[in-house]
N, C-alpha and C positions, 0 to 999 in steps of 0.2 A: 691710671687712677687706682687708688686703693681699694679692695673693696672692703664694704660693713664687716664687722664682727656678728656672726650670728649668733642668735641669744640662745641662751644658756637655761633649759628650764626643765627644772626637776624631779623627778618621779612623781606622783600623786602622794600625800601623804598616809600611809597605813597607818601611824603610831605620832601623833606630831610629840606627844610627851615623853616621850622614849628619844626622838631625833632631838628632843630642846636637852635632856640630859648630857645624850651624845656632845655636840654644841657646847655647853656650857664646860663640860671636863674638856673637850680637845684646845676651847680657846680659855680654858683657864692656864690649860701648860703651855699655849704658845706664849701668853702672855708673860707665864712667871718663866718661860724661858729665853724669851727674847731681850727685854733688859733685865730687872731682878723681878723676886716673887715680892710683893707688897697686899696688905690684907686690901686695898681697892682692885686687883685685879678679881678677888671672888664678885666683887659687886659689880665690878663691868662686866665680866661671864656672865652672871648671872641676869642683870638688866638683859641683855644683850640675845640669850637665848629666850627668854619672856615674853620681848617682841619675836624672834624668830618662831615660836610657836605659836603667838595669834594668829600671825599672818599666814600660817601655812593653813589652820583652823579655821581662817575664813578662805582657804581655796588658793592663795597664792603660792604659783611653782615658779614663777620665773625669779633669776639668780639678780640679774640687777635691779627691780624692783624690790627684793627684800634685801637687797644694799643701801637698797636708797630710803626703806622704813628705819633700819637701822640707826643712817647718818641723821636720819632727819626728830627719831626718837630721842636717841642717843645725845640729842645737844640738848637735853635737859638735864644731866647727869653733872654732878661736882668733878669735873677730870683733875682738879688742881690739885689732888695728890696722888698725881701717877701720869707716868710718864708719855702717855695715848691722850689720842683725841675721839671722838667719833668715826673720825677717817679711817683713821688707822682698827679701828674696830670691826668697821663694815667691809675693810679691802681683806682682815683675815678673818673674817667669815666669811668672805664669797671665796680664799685661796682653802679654807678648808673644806669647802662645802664642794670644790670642784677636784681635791686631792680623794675626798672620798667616790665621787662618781669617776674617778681614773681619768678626769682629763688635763690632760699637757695644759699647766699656764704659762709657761714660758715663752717670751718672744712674741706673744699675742698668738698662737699657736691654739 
């Protein structure tokens, strides 16, 4: 049998305003890089880091619960001009948020 994936949780936050910056610039270039730049990916960055900084603000370090404040924020957002969903928002914030703590997401690794 397989085992669980163990969770993924964060450093304690020193600076959460300084990490929503961080956040917002890294998934604003994966965004305008992955299909085109469109002036809704600064408002999905931006939403996007807004909740990620609440939530570290009120204490939360684990990586799939602020995936899942994300998705669940995030579906109140207009995505109809651009080409993401919520999903697609919250799986690259947790792929950038685990490329800066150095760890392997590959292959469930």
């Amino acid at each position: 049998m397989a085992e669980p994936i163990p969770p993924v949780t964060l450093p304690p936050a020193k600076d959460p305003l300084q990490e929503g910056e961080w956040l917002r610039a890294a998934l604003q270039q994966w965004l305008d890089t992955e299909f085109l730049p469109e002036p809704a990916n600064q408002q999905i960055s931006r939403r996007a880091a807004q909740i990620f900084v609440r939530q570290r603000m009120e204490g939360e370090n684990d990586l799939g619960s602020l995936a899942i404040a994300i998705v669940t924020e995030m579906q109140e957002f207009d995505f109809s001009k651009s080409f993401y969903s919520e999903f697609a928002v919250a799986n690259a914030v947790s792929d950038l948020l685990l490329d800066s703590l150095g760890i392997d997401r590959c292959c469930g690794q």
